[in-house]
MIDREN-210691 format. One record per residue: z, x negated, y of N, C-alpha, C in turn; residue in three letters. Coordinates in steps of 0.001 Angstrom, whole numbers, plus 500000, padded with zeros to 6 digits. Example, Ala and Ser with C-alpha at 12.3 -4.5 7.8 and 13.67 -1.06 7.14 Angstrom:
residues 2
507800486810494310507800487700495500507800486800496700ALA 507080487150497750507140486330498940507870487100500030SER 
end
This chain:
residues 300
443673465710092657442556466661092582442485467438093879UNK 441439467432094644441083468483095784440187469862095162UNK 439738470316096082439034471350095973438709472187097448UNK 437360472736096977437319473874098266436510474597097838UNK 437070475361098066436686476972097272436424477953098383UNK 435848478895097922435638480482098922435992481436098336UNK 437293482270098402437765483445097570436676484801097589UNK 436672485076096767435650486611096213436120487775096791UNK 435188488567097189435741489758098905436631490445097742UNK 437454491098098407438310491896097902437803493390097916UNK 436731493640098145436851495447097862435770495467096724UNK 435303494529095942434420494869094844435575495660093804UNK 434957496501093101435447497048091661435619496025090699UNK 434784495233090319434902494037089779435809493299088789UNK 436159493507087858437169492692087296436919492154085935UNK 435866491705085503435217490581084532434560489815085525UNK 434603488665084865434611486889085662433339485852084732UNK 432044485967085232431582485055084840432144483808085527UNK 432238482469084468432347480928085241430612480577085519UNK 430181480025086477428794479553086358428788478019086835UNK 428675477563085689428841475711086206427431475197086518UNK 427207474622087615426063474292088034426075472608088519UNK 425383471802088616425084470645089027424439469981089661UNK 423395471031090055422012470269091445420645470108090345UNK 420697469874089429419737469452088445418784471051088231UNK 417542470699087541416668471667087319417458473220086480UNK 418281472747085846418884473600085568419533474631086143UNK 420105474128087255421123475074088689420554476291088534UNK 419246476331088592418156477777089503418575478620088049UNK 417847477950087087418255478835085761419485479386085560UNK 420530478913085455422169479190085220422540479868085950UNK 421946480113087653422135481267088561421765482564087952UNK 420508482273087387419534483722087210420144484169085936UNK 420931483240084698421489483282083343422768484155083689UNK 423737483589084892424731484681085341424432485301086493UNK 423509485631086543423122487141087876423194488124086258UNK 422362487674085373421819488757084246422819489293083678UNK 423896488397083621425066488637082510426012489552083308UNK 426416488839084442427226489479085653426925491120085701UNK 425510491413086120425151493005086179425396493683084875UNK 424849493273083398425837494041082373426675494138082191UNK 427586492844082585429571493204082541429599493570083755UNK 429242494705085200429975494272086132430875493400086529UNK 430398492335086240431101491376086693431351490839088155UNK 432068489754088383431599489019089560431415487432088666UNK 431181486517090141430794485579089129431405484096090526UNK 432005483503089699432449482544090406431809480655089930UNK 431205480184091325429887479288090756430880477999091022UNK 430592477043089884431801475864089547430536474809090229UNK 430793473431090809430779472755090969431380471015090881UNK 431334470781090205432045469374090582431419468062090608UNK 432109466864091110431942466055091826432327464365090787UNK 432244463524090750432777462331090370434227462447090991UNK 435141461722090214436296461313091343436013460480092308UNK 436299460658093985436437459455094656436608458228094089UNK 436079457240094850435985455629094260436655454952095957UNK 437081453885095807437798453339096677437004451707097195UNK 436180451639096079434981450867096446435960449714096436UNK 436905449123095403437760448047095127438224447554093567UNK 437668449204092784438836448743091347438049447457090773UNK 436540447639090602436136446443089661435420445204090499UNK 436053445274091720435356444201092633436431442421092479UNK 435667441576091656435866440493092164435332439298092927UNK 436375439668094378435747438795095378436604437204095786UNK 437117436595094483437570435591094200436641434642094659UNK 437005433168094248436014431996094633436103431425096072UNK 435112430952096556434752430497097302435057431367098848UNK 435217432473099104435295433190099664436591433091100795UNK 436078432967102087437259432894102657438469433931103378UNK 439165434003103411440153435185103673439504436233104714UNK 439056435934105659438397437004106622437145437254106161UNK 436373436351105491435015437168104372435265437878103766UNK 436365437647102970436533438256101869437102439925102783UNK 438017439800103402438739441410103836437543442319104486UNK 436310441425104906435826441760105659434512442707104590UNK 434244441932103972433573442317102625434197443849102148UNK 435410443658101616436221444783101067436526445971101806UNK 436557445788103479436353446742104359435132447430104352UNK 433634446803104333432729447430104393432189448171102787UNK 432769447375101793432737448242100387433321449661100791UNK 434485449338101152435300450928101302434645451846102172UNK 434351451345103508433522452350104025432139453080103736UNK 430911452487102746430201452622102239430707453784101161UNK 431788453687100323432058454357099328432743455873099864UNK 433534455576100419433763456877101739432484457553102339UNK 431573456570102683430532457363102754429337458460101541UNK 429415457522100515429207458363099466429661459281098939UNK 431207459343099519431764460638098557431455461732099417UNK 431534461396100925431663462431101938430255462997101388UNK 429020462354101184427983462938101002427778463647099773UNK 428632463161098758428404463822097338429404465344097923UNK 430597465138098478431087466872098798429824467969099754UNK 429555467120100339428322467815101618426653468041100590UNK 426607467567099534425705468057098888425948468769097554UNK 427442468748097418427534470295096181427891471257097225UNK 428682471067098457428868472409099466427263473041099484UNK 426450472327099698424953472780099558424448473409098447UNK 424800472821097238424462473330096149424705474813095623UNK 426130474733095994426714475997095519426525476941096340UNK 426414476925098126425328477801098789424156478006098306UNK 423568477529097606422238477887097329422184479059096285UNK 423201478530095129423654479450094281424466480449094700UNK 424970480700095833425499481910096700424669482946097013UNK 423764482169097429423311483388098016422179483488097077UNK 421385483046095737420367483900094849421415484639094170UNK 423002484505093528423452485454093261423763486768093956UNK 423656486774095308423729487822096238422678488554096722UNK 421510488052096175420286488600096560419988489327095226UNK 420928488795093480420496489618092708421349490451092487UNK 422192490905093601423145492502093445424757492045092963UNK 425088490432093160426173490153092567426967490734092907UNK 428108490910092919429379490804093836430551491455092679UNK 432114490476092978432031489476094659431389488229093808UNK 431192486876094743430788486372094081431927484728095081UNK 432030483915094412433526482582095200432634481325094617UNK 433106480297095350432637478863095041433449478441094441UNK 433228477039094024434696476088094372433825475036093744UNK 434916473863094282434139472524094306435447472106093783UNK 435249471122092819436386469973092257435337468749091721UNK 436722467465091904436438466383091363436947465870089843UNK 435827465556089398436348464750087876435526465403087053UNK 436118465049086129435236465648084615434959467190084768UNK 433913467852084654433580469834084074434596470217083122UNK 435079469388082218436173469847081557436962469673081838UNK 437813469091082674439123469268082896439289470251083974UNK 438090469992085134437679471349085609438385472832084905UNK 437350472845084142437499474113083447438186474641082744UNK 438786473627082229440513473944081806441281474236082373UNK 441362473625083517442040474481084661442023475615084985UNK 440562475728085032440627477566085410441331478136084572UNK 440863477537083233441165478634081786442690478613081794UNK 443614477810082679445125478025082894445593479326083167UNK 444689479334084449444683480619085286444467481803084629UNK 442774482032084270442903482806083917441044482430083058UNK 441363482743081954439977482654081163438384483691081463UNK 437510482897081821436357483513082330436065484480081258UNK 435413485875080950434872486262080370433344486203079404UNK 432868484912080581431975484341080159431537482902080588UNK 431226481767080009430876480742080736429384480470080812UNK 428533479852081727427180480028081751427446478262081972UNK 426442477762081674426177476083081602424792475802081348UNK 424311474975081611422649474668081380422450473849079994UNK 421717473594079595421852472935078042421740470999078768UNK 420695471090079888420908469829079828421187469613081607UNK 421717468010081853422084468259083089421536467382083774UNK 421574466597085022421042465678085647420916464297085413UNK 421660463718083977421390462377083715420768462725081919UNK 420122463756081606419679464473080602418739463473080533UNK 417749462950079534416556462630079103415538463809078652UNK 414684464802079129414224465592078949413089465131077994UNK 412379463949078190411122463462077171411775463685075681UNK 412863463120075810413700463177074509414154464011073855UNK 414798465240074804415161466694074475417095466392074748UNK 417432465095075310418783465318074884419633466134075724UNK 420863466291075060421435467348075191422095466698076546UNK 422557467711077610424088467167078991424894466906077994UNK 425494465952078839426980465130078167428180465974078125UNK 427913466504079530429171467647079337429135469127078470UNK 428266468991077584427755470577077231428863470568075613UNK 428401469845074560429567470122073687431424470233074212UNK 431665469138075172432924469152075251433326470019076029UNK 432279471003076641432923472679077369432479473539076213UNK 431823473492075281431446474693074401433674474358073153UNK 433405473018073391434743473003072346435842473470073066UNK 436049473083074375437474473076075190437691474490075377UNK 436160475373075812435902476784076418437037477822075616UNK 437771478485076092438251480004075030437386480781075110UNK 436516481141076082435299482061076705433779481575075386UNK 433454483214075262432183482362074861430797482331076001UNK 430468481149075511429399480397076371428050480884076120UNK 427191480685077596426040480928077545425347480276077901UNK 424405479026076967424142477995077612422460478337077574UNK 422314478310079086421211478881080084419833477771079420UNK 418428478428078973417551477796078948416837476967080103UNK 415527476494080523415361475467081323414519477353082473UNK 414297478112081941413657479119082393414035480682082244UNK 414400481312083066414935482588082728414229483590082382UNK 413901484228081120413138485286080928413580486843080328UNK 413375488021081020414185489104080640414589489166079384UNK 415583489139079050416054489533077850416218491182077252UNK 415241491426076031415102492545075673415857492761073859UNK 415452491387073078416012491279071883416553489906071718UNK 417407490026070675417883489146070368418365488677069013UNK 418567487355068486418508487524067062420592487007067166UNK 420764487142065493422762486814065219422069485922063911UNK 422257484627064271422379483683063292423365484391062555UNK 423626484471061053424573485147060595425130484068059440UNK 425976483529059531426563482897058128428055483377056972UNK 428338484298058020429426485042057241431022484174057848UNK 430661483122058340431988483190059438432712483229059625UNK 433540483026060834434793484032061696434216483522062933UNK 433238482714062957433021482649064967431617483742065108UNK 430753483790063545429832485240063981430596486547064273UNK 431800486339063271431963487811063001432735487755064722UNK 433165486940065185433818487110066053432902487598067267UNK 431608487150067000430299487329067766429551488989067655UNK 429947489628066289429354491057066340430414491483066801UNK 431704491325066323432672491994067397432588492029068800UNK 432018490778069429431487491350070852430808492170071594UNK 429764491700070321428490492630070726428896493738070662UNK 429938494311069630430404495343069297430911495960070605UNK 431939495292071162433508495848071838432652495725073479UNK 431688494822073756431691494544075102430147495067075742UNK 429658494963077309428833495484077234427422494783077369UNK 427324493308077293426015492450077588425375492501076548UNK 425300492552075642424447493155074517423896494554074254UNK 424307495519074823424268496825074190422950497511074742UNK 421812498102074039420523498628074422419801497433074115UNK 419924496272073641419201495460073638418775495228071667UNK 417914494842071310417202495253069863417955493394069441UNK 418332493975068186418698492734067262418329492657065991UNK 417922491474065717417995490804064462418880489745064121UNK 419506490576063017420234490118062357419950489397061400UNK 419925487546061326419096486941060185420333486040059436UNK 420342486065057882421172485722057087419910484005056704UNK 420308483064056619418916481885056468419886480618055268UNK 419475480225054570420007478982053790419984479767052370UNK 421109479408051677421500479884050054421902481291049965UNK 420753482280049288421012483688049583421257484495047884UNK 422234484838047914422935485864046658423444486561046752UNK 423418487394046028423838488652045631425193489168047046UNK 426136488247047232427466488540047529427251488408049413UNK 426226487428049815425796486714051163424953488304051422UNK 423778489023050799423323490180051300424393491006051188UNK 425327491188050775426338492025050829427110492210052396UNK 427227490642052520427951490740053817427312491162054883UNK 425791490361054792424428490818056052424652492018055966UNK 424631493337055076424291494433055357425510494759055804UNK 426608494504055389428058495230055864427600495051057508UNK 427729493429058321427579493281059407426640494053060335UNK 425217494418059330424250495214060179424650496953060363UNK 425559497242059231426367498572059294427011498491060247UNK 427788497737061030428769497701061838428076498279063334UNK 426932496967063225426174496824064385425105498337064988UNK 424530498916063577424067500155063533425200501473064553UNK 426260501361063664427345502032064018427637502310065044UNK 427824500866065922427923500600067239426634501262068439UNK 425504501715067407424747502205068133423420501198068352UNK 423106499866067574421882498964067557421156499399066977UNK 420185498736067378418935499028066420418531497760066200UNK 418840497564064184419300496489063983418121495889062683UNK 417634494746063044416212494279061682417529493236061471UNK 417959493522059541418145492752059060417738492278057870UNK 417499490637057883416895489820057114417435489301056472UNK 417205488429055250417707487021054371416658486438054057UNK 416627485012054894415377483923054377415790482796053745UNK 415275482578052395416467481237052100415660479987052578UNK 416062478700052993415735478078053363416805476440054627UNK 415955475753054802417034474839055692416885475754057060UNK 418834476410057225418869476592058087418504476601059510UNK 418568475796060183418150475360061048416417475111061123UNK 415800474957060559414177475514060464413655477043060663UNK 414361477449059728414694479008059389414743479746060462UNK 415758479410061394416367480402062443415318480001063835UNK 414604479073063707414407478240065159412562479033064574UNK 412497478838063396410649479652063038410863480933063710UNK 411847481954063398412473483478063517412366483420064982UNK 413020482858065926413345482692067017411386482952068238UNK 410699481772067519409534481505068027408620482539067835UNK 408661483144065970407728483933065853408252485296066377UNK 409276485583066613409597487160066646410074487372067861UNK 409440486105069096409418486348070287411056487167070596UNK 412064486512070628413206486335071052413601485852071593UNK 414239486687072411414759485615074070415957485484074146UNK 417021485767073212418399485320073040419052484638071525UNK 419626483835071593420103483577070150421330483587070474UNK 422302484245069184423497484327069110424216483717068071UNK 424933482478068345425400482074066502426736481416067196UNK 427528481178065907428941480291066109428527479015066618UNK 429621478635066614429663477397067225430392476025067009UNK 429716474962066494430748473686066011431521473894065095UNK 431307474890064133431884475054062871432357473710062034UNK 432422472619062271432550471396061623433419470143062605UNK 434091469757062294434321468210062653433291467817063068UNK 434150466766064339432678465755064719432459464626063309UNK 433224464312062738432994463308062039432089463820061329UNK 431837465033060113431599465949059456429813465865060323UNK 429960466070061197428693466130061352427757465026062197UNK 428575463783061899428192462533062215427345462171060647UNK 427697463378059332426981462744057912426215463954057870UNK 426514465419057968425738466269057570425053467087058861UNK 425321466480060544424615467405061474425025468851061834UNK 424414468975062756425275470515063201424128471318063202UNK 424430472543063404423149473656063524423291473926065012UNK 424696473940065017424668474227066413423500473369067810UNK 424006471871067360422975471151068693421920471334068390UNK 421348471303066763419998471679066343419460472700067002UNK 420050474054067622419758475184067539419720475001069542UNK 420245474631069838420441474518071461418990473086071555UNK 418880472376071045418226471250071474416483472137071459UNK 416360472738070068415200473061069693414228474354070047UNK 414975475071070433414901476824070412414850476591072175UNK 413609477370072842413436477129074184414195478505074709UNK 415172478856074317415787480282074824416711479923075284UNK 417765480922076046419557480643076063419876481023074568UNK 421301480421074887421934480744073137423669480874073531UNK 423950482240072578425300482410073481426390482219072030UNK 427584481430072499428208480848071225429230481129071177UNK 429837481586070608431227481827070424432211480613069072UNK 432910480475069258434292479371068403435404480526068278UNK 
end
């Protein structure tokens, strides 16, 4: 594994850490502007991730067997390698670009400090790494990425397996950044919501901002019990808090709420289920990221 990074100035006050993973894709511009927003309510700084394919050696799946004669053949395998050397050099020389770009709109929106870094291989193993070190306070990611099918709506490849690996909760950036003033708390009664009003509670990117609190699916007696406990909390904390119970299929429910009540954040758990589990019954979660044109910030 290489890397090249730019360390974050040392005289900022600074000490919450957005991660901002970016990729070159339409998304980049958004996920900048998703952690400029977040960064200024946590004083944060914000350190912008990049990565790369692993180098290729332009040899593992080449067979140049047959007919081929010994100086064709080396000669062949020489110019594979140099070609592939040339691609990588260009894939480092165009995220060094990338992540300048994202340097400096985070510095033009009041960041600081703000560090690069570039690695090769998977975003998740990436990012596990960091999370060795030391766990971001927040992760920002785009919902979809550069080999995305957008006609289709599908999701980046790398987006579930950083929302699962993440300890941080995630903020996975819409295709467009728009001020965020309210926001709704998918509410199911939980431990990754409750773990979610406790944020809202304890930290400061939520706070002044108007919530709805919506309870949606099979609603009784014991389920409004909990909605209101949670909206007590949230009151407490100082929100100003609309809470609801709509019964209905979830995921319809929350994504109607979302559209009609002009909300520009959604807040709900996350991957509450086995993959298998929801290879028969589906998730709300991708439902809720695929469908809903907002960011959506998730906590596990």
């Amino acid at each position: 594994m290489s890397e090249i990074s730019t360390p974050p100035p040392t005289e900022s006050a600074a000490t919450a850490t957005v991660l901002s993973c970016i990729d070159g894709s339409v998304y980049s511009h958004s996920v900048s502007l998703h952690s400029a927003w977040a960064a200024t309510r946590m004083n944060a700084g914000v350190q912008v991730l990049h990565t790369i394919d692993a180098p290729k050696t332009g040899t593992e799946a080449v067979d140049l067997s047959g007919s081929l004669g010994v100086d064709t053949r080396d000669e062949l395998l020489s110019e594979m390698v140099a070609v592939e050397q040339t691609r990588n050099r260009l894939a480092r020389e165009r995220g060094k670009h990338i992540l300048e770009q994202a340097r400096a709109l985070l510095v033009a929106e009041g960041v600081n400090p703000v560090s690069t870094l570039q690695q090769h291989g998977p975003l998740v193993e990436a990012v596990t790494r960091i999370e060795q070190e030391r766990t971001p306070d927040l992760l920002v990611i785009g919902k979809r990425g550069e080999a995305a099918d957008f006609a289709k709506l599908h999701l980046g490849t790398n987006l579930e397996r950083v929302i699962r690996a993440s300890s941080a909760p995630v903020l996975v950036a819409a295709r467009k950044f728009d001020p965020i003033k309210r926001f709704l708390i998918a509410y199911d009664g939980g431990p990754s919501v409750e773990k979610a009003i406790r944020y809202a509670i304890d930290q400061p990117l939520l706070r002044g901002l108007e919530c709805l609190l919506l309870r949606a699916g099979r609603i009784d007696e014991k389920a409004e019990w909990f909605l209101q406990e949670a909206a007590g909390k949230l009151r407490q904390a100082g929100f100003d808090v609309d809470a609801r119970s709509i019964p209905g299929d979830p995921d319809r429910v929350i994504a109607d709420e979302v559209r009609q009540e002009g909300i520009q954040l959604l807040v709900m758990g996350a991957y509450g289920h086995s993959r298998i589990r929801q290879l028969i019954i589906g998730s709300t979660t991708t439902a809720m990221v695929r469908t809903c044109l907002v960011p959506v910030l998730m906590f596990r």
